[in-house]
C-alpha positions in Angstrom: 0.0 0.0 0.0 2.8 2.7 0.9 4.5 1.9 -2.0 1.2 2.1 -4.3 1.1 5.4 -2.2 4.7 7.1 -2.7 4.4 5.6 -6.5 1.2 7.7 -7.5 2.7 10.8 -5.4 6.0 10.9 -7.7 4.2 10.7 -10.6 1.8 13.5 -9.5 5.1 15.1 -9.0 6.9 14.8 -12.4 3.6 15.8 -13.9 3.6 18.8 -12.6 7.4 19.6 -13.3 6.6 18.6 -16.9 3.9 20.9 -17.3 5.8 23.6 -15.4 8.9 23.7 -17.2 6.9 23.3 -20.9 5.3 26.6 -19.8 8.9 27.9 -18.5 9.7 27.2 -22.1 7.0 28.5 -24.2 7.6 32.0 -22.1 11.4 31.9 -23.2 10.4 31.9 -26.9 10.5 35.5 -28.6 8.4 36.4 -31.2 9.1 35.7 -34.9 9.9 38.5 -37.1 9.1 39.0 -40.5 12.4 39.9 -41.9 14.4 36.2 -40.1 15.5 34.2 -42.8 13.3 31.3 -41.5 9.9 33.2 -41.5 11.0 34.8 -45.1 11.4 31.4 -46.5 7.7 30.5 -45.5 6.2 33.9 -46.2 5.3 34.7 -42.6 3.5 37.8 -42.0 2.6 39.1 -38.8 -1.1 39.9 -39.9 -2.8 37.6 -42.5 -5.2 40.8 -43.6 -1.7 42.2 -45.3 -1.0 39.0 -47.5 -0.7 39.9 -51.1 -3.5 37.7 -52.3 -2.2 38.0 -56.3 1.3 36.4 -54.9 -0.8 33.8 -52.7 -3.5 32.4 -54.7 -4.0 29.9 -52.2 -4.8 32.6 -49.5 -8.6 33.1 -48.1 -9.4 35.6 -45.9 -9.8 34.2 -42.7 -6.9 32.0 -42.9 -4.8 33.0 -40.4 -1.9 31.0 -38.1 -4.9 30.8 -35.0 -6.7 28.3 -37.2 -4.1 26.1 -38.7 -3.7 22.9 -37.5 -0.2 22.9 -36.2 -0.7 26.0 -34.1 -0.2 25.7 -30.5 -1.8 28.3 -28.0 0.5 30.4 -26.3 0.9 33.7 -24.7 -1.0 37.1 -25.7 -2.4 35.9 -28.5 1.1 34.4 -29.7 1.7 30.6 -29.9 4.1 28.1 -31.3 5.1 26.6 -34.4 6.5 23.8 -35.2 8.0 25.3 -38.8 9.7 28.3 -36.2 10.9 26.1 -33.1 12.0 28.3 -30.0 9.5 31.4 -31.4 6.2 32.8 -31.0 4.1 33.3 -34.2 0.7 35.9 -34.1 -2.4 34.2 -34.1 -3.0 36.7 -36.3 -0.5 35.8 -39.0 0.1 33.6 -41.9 2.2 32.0 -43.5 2.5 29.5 -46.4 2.0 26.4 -45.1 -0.9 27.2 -43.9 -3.3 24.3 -43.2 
């Protein structure tokens, strides 16, 4: 029983250092800017309503990095990537692999 006990109480405790140092994490990353090579090779904007939509046929309005799949909530309306590790992209932006 003590061992059932002092099992379930670690793993309550490594839970909870997981889920504190992803957020100690997320709060490290600096926003993406527009002009980083990274962001330049995808497109990224920092507001989708300023895409050139004769350069990006594929572009809708509405489409914007908050609704893509690979989004991650963050921050201020901010969130991660995967295609920008260790950064913040707006929810408001856009980039091309949008999906």
């Amino acid at each position: 029983m003590t061992n059932r006990r002092i099992f379930i109480m670690g793993s309550c405790a490594a839970a909870l250092a997981a889920i504190s140092t992803r957020s100690a994490l997320a709060e490290d990353r600096q926003p993406l800017r527009e002009d980083e090579p990274q962001a330049r090779e995808f497109s990224y904007v920092n507001d989708a309503t300023k895409v050139d939509q004769k350069k990006f046929p594929d572009f809708k309005p509405g489409d914007r990095c908050g609704k893509c799949q690979i989004y991650e909530d963050g921050p201020n309306d901010m969130g991660g990537c995967p295609l920008f590790p260790r950064r913040l992209v707006a929810a408001a932006g856009w980039c091309t692999s949008f999906g």
